[in-house]
DRENKOLSE-932731 format. One record per residue: residue in one letter; y, z, x of N, C-alpha, C, O in turn. Coordinates in steps of 0.05 Angstrom, whole numbers, padded with zeros to 5 digits, always signed. Layout:
<rs>
AYZXYZXYZXYZX
...
</rs>
This chain:
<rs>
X+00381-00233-00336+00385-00215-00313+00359-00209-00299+00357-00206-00275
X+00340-00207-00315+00308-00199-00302+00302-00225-00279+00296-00226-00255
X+00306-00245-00299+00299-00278-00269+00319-00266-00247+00306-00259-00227
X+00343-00263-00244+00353-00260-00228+00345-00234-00211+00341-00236-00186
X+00343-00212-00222+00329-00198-00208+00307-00204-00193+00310-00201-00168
X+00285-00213-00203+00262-00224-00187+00265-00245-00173+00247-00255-00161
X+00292-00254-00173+00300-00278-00152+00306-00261-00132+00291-00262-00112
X+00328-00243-00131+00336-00234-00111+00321-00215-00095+00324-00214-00070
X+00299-00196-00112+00279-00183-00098+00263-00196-00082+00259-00183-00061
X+00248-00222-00082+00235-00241-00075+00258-00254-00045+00251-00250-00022
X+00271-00260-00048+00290-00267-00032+00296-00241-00009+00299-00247+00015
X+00298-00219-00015+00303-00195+00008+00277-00199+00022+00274-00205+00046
X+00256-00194+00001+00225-00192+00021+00220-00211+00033+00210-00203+00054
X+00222-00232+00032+00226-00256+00048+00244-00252+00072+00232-00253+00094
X+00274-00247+00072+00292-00240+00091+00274-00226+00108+00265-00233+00130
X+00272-00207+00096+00262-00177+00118+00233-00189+00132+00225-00176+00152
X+00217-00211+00124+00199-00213+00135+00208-00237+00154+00200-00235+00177
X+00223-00258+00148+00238-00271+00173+00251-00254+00189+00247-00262+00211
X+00267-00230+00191+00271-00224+00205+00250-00212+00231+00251-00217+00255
X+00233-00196+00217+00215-00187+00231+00203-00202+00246+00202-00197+00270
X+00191-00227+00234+00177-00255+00251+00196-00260+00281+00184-00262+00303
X+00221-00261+00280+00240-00263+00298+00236-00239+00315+00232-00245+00339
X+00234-00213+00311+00238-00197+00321+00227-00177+00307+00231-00179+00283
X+00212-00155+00314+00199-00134+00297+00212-00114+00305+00199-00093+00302
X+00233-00112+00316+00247-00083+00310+00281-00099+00303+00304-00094+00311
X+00272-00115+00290+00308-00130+00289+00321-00111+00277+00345-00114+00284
X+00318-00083+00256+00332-00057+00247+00350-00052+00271+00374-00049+00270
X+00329-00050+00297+00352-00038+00311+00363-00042+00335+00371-00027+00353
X+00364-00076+00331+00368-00089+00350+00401-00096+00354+00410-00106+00375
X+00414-00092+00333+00443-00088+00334+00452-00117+00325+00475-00122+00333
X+00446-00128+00317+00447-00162+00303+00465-00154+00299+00465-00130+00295
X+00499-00175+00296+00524-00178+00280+00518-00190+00271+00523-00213+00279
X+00498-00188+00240+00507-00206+00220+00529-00216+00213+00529-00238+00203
X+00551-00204+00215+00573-00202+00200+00587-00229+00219+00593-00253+00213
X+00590-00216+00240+00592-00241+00255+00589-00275+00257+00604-00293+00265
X+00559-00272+00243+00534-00302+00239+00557-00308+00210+00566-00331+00208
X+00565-00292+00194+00576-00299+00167+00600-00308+00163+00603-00321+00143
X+00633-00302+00187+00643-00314+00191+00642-00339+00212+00654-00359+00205
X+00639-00339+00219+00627-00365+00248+00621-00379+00221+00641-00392+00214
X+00600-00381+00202+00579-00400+00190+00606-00407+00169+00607-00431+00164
X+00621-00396+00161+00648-00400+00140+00669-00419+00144+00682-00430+00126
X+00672-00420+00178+00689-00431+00187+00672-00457+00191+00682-00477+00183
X+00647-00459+00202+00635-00484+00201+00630-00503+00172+00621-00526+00172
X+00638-00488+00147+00636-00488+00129+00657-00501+00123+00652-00521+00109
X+00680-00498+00129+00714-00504+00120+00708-00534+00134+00726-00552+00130
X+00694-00539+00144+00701-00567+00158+00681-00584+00139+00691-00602+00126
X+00659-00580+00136+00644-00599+00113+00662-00605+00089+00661-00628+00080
X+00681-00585+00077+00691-00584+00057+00719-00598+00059+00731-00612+00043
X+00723-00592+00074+00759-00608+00089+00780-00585+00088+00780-00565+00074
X+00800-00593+00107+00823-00572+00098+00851-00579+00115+00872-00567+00115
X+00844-00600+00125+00866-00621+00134+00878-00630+00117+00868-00644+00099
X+00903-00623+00118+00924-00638+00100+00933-00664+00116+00950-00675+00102
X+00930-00673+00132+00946-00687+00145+00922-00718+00144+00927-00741+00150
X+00899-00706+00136+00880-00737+00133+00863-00733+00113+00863-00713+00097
X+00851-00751+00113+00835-00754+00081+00804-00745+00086+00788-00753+00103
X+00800-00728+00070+00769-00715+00074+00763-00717+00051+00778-00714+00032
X+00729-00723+00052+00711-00728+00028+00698-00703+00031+00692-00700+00055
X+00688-00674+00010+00674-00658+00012+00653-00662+00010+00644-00677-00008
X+00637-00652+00029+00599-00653+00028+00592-00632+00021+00589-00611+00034
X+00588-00637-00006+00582-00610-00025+00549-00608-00019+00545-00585-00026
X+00527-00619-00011+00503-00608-00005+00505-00599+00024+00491-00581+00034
X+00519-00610+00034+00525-00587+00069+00538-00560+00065+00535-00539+00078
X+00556-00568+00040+00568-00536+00040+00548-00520+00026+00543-00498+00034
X+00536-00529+00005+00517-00510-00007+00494-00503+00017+00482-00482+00014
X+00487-00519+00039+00472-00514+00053+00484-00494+00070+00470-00478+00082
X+00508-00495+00073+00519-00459+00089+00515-00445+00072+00498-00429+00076
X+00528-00444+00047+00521-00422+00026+00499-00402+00030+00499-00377+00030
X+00476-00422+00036+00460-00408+00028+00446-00397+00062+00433-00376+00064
X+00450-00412+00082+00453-00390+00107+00458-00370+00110+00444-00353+00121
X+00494-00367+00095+00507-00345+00095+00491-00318+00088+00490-00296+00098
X+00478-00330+00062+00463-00310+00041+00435-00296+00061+00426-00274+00058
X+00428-00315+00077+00404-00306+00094+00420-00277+00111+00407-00256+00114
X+00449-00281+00121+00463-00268+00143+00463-00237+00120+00453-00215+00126
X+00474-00243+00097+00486-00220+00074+00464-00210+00059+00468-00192+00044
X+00446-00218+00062+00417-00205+00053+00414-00180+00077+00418-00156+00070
X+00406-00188+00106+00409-00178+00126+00420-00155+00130+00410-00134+00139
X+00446-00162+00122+00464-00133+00124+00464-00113+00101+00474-00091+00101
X+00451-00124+00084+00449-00105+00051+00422-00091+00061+00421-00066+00057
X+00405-00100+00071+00378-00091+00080+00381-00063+00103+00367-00043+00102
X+00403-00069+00123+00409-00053+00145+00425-00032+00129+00429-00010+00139
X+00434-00037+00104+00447+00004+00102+00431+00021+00091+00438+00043+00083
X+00395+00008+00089+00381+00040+00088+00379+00034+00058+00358+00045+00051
X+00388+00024+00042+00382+00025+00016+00351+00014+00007+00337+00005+00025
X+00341+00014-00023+00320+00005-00023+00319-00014-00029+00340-00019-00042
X+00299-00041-00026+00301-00068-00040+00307-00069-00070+00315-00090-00082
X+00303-00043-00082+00305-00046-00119+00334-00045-00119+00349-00062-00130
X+00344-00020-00102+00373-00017-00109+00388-00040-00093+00405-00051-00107
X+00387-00045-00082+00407-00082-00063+00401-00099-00090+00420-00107-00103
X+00372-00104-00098+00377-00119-00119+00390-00122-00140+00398-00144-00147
X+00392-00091-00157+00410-00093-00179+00438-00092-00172+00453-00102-00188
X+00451-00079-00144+00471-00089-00145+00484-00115-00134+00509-00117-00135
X+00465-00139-00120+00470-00162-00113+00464-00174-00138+00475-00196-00143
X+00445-00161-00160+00442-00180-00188+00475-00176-00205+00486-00190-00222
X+00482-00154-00194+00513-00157-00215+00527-00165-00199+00545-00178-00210
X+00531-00164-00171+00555-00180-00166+00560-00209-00165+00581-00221-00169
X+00526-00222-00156+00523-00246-00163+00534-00261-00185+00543-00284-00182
X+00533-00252-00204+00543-00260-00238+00571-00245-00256+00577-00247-00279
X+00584-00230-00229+00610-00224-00228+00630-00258-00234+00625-00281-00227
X+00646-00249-00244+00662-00285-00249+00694-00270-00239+00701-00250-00252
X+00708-00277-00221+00735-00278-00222+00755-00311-00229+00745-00329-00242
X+00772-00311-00221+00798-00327-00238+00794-00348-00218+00789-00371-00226
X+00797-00344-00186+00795-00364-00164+00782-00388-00174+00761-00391-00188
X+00802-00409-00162+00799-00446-00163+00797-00453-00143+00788-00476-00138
X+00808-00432-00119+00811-00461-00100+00790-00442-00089+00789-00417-00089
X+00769-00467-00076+00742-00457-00060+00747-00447-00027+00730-00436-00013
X+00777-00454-00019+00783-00438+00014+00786-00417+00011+00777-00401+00027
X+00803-00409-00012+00807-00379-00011+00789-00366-00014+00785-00348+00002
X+00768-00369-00037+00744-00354-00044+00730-00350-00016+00723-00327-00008
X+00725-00375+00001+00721-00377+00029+00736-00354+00047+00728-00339+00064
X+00754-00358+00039+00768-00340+00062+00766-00307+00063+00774-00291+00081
X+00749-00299+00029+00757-00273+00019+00726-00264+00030+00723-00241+00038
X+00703-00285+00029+00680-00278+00047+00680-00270+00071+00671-00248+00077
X+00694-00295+00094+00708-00288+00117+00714-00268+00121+00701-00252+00134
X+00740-00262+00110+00757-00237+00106+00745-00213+00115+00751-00199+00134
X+00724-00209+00092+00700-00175+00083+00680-00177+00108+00664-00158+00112
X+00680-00204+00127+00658-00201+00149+00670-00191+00164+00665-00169+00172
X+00693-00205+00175+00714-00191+00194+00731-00169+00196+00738-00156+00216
X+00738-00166+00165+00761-00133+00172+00735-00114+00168+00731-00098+00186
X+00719-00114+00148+00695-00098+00141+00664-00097+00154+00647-00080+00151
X+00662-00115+00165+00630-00124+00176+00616-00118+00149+00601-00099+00145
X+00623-00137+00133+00609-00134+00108+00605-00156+00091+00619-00176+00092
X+00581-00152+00073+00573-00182+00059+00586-00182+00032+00575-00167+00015
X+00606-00196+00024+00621-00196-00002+00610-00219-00015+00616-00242-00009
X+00589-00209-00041+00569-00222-00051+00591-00233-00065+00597-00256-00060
X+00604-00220-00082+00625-00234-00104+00643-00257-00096+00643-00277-00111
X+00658-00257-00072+00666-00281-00056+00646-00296-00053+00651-00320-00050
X+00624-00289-00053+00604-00318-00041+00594-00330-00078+00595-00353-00086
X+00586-00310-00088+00586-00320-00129+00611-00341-00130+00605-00364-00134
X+00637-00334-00128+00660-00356-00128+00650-00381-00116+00649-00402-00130
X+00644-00380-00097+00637-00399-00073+00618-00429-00087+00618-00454-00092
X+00605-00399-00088+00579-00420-00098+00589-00442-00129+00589-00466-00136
X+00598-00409-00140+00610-00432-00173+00637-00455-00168+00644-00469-00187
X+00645-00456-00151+00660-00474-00140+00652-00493-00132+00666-00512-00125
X+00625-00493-00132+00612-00519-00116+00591-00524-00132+00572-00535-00121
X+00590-00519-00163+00570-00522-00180+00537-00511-00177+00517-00520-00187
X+00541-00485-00158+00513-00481-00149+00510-00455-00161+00523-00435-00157
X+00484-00458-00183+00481-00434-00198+00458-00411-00178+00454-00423-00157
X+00446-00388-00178+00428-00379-00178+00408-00392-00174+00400-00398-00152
X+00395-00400-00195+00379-00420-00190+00371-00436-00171+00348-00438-00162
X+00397-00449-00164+00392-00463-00138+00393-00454-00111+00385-00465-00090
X+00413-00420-00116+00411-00411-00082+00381-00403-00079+00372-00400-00056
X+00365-00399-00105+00340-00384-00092+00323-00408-00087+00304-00409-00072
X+00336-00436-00105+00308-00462-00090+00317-00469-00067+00301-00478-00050
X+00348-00465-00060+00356-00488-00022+00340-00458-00012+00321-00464+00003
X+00344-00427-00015+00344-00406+00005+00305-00404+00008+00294-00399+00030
X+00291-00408-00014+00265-00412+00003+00260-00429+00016+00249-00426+00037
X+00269-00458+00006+00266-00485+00027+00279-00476+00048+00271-00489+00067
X+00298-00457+00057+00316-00459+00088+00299-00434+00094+00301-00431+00119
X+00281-00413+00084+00275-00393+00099+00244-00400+00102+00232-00385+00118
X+00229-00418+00092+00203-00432+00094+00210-00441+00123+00201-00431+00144
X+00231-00465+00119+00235-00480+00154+00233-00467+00174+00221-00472+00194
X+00252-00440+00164+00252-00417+00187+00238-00420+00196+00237-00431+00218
X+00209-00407+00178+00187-00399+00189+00163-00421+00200+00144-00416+00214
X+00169-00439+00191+00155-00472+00205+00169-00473+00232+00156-00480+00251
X+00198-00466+00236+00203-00470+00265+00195-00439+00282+00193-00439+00307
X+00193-00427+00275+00189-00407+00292+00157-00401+00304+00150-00391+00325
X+00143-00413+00281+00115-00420+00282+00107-00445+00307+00088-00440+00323
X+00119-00465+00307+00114-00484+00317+00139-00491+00342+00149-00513+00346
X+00147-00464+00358+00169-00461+00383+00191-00456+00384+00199-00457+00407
X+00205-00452+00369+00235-00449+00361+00249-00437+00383+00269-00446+00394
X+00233-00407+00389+00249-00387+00404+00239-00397+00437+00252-00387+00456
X+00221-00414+00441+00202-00429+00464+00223-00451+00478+00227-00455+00502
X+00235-00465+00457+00254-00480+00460+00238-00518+00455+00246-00541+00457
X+00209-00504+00446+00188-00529+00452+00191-00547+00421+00179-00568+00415
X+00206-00534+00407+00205-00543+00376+00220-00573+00374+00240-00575+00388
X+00209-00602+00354+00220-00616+00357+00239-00616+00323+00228-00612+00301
X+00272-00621+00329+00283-00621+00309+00285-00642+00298+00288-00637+00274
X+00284-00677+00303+00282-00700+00298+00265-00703+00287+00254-00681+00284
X+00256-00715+00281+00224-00723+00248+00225-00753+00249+00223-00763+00226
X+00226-00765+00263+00218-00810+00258+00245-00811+00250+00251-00825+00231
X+00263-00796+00266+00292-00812+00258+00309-00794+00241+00331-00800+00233
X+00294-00763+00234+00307-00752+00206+00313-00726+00221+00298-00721+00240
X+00330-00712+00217+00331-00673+00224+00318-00668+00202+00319-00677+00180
X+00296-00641+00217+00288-00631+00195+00301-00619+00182+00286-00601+00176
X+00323-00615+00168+00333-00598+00147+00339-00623+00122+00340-00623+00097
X+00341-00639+00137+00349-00671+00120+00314-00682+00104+00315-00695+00082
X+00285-00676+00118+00270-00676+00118+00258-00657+00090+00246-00662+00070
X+00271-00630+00102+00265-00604+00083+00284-00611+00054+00270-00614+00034
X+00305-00613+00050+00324-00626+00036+00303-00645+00004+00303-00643-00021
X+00289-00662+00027+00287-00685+00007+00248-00667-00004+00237-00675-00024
X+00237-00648+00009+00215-00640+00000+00214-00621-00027+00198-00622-00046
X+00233-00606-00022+00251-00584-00045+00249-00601-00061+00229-00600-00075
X+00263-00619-00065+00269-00633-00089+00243-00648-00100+00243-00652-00124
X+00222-00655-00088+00196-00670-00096+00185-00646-00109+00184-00652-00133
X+00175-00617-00104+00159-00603-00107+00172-00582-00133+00195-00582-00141
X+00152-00569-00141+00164-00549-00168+00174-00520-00160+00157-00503-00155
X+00200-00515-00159+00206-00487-00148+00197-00461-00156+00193-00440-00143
X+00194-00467-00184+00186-00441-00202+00154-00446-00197+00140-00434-00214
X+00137-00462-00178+00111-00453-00177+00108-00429-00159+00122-00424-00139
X+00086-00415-00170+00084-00384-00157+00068-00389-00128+00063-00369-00116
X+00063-00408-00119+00055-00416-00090+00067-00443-00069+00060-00456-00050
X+00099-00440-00098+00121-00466-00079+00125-00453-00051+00117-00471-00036
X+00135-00426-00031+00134-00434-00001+00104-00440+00006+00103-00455+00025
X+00085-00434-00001+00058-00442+00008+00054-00479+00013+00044-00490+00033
X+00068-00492-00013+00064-00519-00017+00079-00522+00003+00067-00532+00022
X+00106-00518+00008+00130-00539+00019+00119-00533+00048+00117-00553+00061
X+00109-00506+00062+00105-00507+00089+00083-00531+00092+00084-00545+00112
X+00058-00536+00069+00046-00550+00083+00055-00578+00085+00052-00591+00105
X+00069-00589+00060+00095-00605+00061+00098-00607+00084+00086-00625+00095
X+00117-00585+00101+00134-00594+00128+00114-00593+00150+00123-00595+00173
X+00075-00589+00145+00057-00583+00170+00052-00616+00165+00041-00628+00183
X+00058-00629+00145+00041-00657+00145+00062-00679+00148+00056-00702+00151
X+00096-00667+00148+00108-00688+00158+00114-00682+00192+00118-00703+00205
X+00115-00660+00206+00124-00654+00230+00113-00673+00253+00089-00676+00251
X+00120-00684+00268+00117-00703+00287+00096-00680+00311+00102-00658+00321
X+00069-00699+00314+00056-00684+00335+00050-00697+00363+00038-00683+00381
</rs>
C-alpha cells in the first residue's frame, strides 16, 4: 500500500503541475474534467469494439492508453474539491485496489461514464475494474501516466498551445514514439521523467 501511495502522491504533483504549465490559474478556470472523461470513454469503446454486427480485434495498448488519460482528467477533479494531496491519496490508494465481481469491460466502462455524467465525478473504482480488465496493474498506470504526462510537457514546451508543435517523428506519432521509449528505459529510476524527456528532446524532428 506504501508503493502505491507514493505512486499516486507523485502522480497528483505531477497533474497539478501539468496543469498549471497549461494554465496557472487552471483552479479557476472552470475546466469540465468530467466532461474530458466521458468523451475520452466513448473514444475508448471503439479501440475495444462493441459492434455486434462485425468482427473487432481489441487494442488493448490503445485502451490502456485512454485509461490512463482518463486518470490525468480524474486526478484533476480529485485535486479541484479542496482536499489535500495526502488525503486524495489515501483515498484513491483504496479505491484503486477496491476489487468488484464485473467481467465485462463495457459496463465497468459505462459505470465510469456513468459517475462523469450523472455526477461530474471521477469513479476511481470503475476505472480499478477497467484497468483489471485489461490486465493493467498500478504499476503500469503510474509507468504509461509519466510517459503520457512527460509528452505533455515536451509538447507544451516545444508549441502545443502555438499550434507550431510537430506530431509526426520520420513517419511515427509521437505517442507511438513515447510508447516504445517507456519501455527501453527503467521506471522505478528516481530521475526516469528526467531521462525519457531527454529521450523525446533527442528523438523530436528539428
Amino acid at each position: 500500500m506504501l508503493i502505491a501511495q507514493n505512486q499516486i502522491s507523485q502522480m497528483l504533483t505531477m497533474q497539478d503541475a501539468m496543469n498549471a504549465r497549461v494554465s496557472e490559474t487552471w483552479r479557476d478556470n472552470g475546466y469540465e474534467w468530467y466532461r474530458a472523461i466521458w468523451v475520452e470513454c466513448a473514444e475508448m469503446l471503439d479501440h475495444h469494439g462493441w459492434k455486434w454486427w462485425k468482427h473487432q480485434e481489441i487494442d488493448v495498448a490503445q485502451v490502456q492508453l485512454e485509461l490512463v488519460d482518463i486518470f490525468h482528467f480524474g486526478l484533476s477533479l480529485r485535486l479541484m474539491t479542496g482536499a489535500t494531496v495526502s488525503d486524495i491519496t489515501s483515498q484513491l490508494a483504496h479505491e484503486l485496489t477496491q476489487q468488484s465481481d464485473e467481467t465485462d469491460f463495457k459496463i465497468a466502462l459505462e459505470n465510469l461514464a456513468s459517475a462523469a455524467v450523472t455526477n461530474k465525478a471521477f469513479d476511481a473504482i470503475a476505472l480499478a475494474d477497467c484497468m483489471r480488465l485489461m490486465n493493467m496493474d498500478l504499476d503500469e498506470l503510474f509507468r504509461q501516466y509519466v510517459g503520457k504526462n512527460t509528452l505533455n510537457f515536451f509538447r507544451q514546451d516545444h508549441g502545443y498551445k502555438e499550434g507550431t508543435y510537430i506530431k509526426i517523428w520520420h513517419g511515427e506519432e509521437d505517442n507511438e514514439v513515447l510508447a516504445k521509449l517507456v519501455n527501453e528505459l527503467d521506471a522505478s529510476a528516481t530521475d526516469f521523467q528526467q531521462q525519457l524527456y531527454s529521450a523525446l528532446e533527442a528523438k523530436y524532428p528539428s
